[in-house]
VEXROVO-193373 format. One record per residue (C-alpha): x, y, z. Coordinates in steps of 0.25 Angstrom, whole numbers, padded with zeros to 4 digits, always signed. Layout:
BEGIN
XYZ/...
REM end
This chain:
BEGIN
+0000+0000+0000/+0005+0015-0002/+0012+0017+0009/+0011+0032+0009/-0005+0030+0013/-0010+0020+0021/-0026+0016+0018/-0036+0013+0030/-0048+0007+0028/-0059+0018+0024/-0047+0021+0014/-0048+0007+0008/-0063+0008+0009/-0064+0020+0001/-0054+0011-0010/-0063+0002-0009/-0077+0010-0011/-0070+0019-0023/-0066+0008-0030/-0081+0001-0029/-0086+0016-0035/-0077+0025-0038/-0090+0037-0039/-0093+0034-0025/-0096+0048-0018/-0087+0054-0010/-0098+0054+0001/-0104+0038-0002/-0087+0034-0001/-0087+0039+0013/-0098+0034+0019/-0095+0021+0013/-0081+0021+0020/-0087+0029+0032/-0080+0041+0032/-0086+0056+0029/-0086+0062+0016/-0073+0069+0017/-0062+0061+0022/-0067+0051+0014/-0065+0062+0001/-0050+0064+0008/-0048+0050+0009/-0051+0047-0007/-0044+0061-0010/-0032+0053-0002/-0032+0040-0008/-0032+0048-0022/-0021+0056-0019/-0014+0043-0011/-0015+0036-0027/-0025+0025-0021/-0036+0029-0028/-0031+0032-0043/-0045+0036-0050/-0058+0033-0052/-0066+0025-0064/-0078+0021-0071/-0078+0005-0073/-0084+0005-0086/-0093-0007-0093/-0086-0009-0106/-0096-0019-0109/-0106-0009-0110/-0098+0001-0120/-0093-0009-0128/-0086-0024-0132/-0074-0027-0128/-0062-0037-0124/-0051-0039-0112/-0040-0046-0115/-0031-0050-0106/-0017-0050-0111/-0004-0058-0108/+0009-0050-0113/+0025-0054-0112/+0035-0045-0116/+0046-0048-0124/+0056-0041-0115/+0057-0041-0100/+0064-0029-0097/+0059-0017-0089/+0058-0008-0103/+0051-0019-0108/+0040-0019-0097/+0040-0004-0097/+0039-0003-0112/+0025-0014-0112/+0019-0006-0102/+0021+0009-0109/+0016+0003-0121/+0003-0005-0115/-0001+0007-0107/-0005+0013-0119/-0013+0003-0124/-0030+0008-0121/-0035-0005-0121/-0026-0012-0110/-0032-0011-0097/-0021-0018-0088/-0006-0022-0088/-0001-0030-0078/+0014-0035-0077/+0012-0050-0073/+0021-0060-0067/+0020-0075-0075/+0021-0079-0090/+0020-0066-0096/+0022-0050-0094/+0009-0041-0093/-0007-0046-0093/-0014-0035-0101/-0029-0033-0099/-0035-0025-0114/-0050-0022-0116/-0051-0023-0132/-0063-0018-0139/-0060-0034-0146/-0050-0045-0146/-0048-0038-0160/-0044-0025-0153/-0036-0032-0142/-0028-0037-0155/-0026-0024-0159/-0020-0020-0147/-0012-0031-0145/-0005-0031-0157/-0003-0016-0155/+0005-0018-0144/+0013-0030-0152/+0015-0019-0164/+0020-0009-0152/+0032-0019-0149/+0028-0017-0134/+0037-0030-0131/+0025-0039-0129/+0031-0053-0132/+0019-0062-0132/+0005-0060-0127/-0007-0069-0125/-0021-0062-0123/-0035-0069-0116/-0048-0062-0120/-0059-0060-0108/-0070-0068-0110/-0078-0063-0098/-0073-0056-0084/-0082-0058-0074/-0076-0051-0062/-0069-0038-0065/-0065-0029-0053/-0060-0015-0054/-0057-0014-0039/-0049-0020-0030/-0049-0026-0016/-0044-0017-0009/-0050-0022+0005/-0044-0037+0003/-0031-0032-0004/-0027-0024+0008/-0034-0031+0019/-0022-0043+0020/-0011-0030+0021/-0018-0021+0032/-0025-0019+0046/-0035-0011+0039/-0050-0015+0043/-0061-0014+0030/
REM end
């Protein structure tokens, strides 16, 4: 944990409500973690400034706007130097359609997560990033078929719970 602020537990409580409804009034936020309005507003304000809070978003339904496809994409470089990482990630930050990097452990380097308008269009982008010479060596991609559990918000009671004395 940032070890320049510590968090009680109304702090983690008000985590924990923002990220359930980010639109929450200030006034419904502090009676749900039982503080008044304002230092409830001075606490937010404070995880803001602290960088535990980041921003606030709309979760939209993409089904409902239009088709489209996630595809979940194992990459291996060709070289494993530091330059080599670095240059993959500066290009792949670029790319719209990419939703998640992650530098893995195991068989291979990074497992990409795209949303493609088609398996057509995640080609595209694919063999846009072969074109690039961004040093991907090999890939493998697996289409989602359905995903039925998808969180956006973590579990911050149960994450911390095991590393602290903190009562929620």
């Amino acid at each position: 944990m940032n070890g320049l602020m510590k968090l009680d537990r109304i702090d983690i409580n008000i985590l924990v409500q923002l990220q359930k409804d980010g639109r929450i009034s200030n006034v419904n936020l502090a009676d749900t973690v039982g503080l008044s309005p304002s230092p409830c507003l001075q606490r937010v304000k404070r995880l803001e400034t602290a960088g535990f809070i980041t921003g606030y978003e709309a979760h939209i339904n993409l089904t409902k706007i239009t088709d489209s496809v996630t595809v979940f994409t194992e990459v291996t470089l060709s070289g494993h130097r530091r330059e080599d990482f670095l240059k993959f990630e500066n290009a792949i930050r670029e790319v719209d359609e990419l939703m998640e990097c992650h530098l893995i452990t195991g068989g291979y380097d990074y497992l990409l997560r795209f949303i493609t308008r088609s398996i057509e269009h995640y080609q595209e982008v694919i063999e846009g990033l072969l074109d690039a010479k961004v040093g991907i060596d090999k890939y493998f991609s697996y289409i989602v078929i359905k995903s039925p559990i998808m969180k956006s918000s973590v579990p911050l009671r149960s994450l911390i719970a095991r590393h602290t004395q903190v009562e929620f």
